[in-house]
Structure formats: C-alpha cells, structure tokens
Biopython code that builds the backbone (N, CA, C, O; Angstrom):
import numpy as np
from Bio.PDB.StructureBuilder import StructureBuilder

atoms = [
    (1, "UNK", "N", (-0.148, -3.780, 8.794)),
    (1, "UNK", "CA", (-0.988, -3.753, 7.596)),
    (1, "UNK", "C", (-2.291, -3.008, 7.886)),
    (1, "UNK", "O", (-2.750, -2.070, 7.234)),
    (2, "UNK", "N", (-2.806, -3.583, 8.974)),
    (2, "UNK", "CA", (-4.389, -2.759, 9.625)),
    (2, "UNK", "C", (-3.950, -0.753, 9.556)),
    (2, "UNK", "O", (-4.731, 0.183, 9.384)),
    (3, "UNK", "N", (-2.685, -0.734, 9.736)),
    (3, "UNK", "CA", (-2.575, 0.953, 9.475)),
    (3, "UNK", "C", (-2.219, 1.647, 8.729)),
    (3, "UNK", "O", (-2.221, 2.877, 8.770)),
    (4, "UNK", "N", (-1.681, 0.616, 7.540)),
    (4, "UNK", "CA", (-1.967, 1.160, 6.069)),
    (4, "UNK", "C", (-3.045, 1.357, 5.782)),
    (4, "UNK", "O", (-3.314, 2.515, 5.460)),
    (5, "UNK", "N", (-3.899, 0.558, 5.771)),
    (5, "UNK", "CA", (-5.447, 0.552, 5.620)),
    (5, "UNK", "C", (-6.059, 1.747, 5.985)),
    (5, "UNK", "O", (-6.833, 2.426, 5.310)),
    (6, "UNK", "N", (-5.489, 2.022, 7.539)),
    (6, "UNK", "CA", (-6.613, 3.512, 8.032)),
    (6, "UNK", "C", (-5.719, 4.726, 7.354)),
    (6, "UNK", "O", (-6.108, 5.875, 7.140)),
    (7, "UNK", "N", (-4.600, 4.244, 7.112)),
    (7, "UNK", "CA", (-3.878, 5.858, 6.243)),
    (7, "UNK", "C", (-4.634, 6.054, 5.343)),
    (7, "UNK", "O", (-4.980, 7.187, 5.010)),
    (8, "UNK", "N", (-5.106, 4.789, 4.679)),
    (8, "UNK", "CA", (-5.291, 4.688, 3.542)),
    (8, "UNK", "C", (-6.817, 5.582, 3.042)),
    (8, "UNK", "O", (-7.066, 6.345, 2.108)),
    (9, "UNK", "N", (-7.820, 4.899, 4.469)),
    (9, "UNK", "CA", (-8.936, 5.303, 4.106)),
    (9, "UNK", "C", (-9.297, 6.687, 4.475)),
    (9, "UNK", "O", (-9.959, 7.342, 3.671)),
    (10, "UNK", "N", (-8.955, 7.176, 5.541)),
    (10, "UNK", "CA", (-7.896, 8.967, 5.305)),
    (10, "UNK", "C", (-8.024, 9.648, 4.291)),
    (10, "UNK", "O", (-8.518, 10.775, 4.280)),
    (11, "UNK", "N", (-7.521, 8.940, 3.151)),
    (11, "UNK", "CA", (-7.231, 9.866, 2.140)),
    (11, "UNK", "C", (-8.292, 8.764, 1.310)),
    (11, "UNK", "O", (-7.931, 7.843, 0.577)),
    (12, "UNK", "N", (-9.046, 8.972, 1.496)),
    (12, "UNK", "CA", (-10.658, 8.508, 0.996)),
    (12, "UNK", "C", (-10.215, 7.558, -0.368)),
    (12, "UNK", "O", (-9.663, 7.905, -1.412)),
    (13, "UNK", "N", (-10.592, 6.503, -0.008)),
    (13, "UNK", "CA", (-10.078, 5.454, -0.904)),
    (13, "UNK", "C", (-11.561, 4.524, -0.971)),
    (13, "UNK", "O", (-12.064, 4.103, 0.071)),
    (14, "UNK", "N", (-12.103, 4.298, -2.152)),
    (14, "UNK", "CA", (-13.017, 3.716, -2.440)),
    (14, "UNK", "C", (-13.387, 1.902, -1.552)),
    (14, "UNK", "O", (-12.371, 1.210, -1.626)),
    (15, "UNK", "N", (-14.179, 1.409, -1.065)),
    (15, "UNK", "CA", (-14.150, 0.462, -0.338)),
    (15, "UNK", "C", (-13.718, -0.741, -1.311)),
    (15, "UNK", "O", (-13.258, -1.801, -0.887)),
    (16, "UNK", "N", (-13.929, -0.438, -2.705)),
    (16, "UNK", "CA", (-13.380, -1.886, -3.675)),
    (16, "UNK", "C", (-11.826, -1.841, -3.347)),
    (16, "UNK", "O", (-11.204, -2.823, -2.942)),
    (17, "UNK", "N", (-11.257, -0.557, -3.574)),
    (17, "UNK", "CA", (-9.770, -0.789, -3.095)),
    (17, "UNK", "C", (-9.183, -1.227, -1.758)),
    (17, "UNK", "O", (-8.136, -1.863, -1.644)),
    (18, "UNK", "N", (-10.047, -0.779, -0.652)),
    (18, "UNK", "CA", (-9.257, -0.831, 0.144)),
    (18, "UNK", "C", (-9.552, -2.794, 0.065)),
    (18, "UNK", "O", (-8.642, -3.358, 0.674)),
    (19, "UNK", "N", (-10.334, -3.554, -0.391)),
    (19, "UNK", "CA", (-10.671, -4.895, -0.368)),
    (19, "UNK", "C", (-9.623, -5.542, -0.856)),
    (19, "UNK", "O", (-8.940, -6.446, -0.376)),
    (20, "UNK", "N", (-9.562, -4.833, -2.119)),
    (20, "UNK", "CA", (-8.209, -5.738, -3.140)),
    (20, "UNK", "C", (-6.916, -5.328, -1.981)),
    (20, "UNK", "O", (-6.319, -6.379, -1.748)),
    (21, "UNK", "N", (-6.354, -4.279, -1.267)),
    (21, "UNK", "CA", (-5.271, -4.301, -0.739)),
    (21, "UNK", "C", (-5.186, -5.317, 0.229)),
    (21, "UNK", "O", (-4.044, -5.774, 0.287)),
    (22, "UNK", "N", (-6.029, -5.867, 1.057)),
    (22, "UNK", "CA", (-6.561, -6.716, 1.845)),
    (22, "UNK", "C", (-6.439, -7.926, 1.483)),
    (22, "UNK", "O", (-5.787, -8.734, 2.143)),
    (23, "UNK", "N", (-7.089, -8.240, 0.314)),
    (23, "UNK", "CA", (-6.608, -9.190, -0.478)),
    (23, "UNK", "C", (-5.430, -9.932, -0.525)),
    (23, "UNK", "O", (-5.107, -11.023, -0.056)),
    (24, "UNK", "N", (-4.690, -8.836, -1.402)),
    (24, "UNK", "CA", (-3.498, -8.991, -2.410)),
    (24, "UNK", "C", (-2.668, -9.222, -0.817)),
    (24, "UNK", "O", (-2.006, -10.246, -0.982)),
    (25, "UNK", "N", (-2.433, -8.708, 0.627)),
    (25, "UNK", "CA", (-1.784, -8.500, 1.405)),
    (25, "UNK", "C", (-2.180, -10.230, 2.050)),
    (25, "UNK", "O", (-1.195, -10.784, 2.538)),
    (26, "UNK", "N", (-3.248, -10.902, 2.070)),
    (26, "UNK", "CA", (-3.723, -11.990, 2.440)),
    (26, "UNK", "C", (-3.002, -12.758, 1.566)),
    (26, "UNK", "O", (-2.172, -13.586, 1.942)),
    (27, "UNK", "N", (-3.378, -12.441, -0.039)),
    (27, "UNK", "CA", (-1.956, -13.476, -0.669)),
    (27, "UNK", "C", (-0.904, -13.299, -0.578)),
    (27, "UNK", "O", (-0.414, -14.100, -1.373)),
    (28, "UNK", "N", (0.079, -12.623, -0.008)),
    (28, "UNK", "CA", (1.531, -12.760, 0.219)),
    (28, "UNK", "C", (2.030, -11.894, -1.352)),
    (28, "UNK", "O", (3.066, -12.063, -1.995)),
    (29, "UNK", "N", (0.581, -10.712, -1.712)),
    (29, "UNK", "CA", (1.223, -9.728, -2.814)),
    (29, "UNK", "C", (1.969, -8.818, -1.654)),
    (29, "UNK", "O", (2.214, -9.671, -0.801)),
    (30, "UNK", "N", (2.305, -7.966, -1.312)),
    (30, "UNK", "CA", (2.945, -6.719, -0.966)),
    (30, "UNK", "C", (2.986, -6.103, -1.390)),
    (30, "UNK", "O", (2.415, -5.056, -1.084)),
    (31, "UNK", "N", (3.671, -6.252, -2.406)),
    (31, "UNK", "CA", (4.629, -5.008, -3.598)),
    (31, "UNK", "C", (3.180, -4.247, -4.463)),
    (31, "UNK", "O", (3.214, -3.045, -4.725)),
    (32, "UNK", "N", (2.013, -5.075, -4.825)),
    (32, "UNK", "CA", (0.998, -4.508, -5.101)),
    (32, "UNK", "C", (0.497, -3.281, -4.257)),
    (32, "UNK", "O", (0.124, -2.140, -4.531)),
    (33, "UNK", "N", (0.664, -4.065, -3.038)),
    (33, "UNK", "CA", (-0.716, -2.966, -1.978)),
    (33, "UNK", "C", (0.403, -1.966, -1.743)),
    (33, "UNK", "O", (-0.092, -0.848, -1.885)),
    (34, "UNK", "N", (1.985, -1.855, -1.378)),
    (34, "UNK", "CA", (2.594, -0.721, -1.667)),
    (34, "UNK", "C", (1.928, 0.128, -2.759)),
    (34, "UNK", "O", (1.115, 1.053, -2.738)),
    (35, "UNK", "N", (2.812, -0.773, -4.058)),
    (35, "UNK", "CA", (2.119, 0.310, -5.060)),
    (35, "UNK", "C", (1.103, 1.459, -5.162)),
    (35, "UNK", "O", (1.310, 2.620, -5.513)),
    (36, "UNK", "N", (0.051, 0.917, -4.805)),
    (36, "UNK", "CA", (-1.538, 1.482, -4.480)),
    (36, "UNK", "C", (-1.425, 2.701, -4.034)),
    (36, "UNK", "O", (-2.429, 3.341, -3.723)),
]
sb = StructureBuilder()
sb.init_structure("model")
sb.init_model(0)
sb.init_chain("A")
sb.init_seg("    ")
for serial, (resi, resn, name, xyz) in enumerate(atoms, 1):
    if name == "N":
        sb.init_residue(resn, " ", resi, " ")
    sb.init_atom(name, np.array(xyz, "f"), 0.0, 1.0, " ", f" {name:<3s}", serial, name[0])
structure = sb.get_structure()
C-alpha cells in the first residue's frame, strides 16, 4: 500500500487525496483507493 502511495505522489496528487486513499485503505475500502 506504502507504494501505491509513492506512485501515486509521482504523478503529483494533491495531499487531501493521497489522505482519503490512506484512509479508505485503513477502512478495509480497496476498491476505492484502486479506483483513484
């Protein structure tokens, strides 16, 4: 999950998002933070 995150922020991703993926991945969403 920690290297989705750095792909993520790579391709410059606002810090509110990368929070909610963090989030949603802490609640047992997935299929959200895929989405993203």
């Amino acid at each position: 999950m920690c290297r989705i995150g750095a792909i993520k922020s790579k391709e410059y991703v606002h810090p509110s998002v990368a929070l909610r993926l963090m989030r949603s991945q802490q609640k047992g969403h997935d299929n959200s933070g895929f989405a993203m």
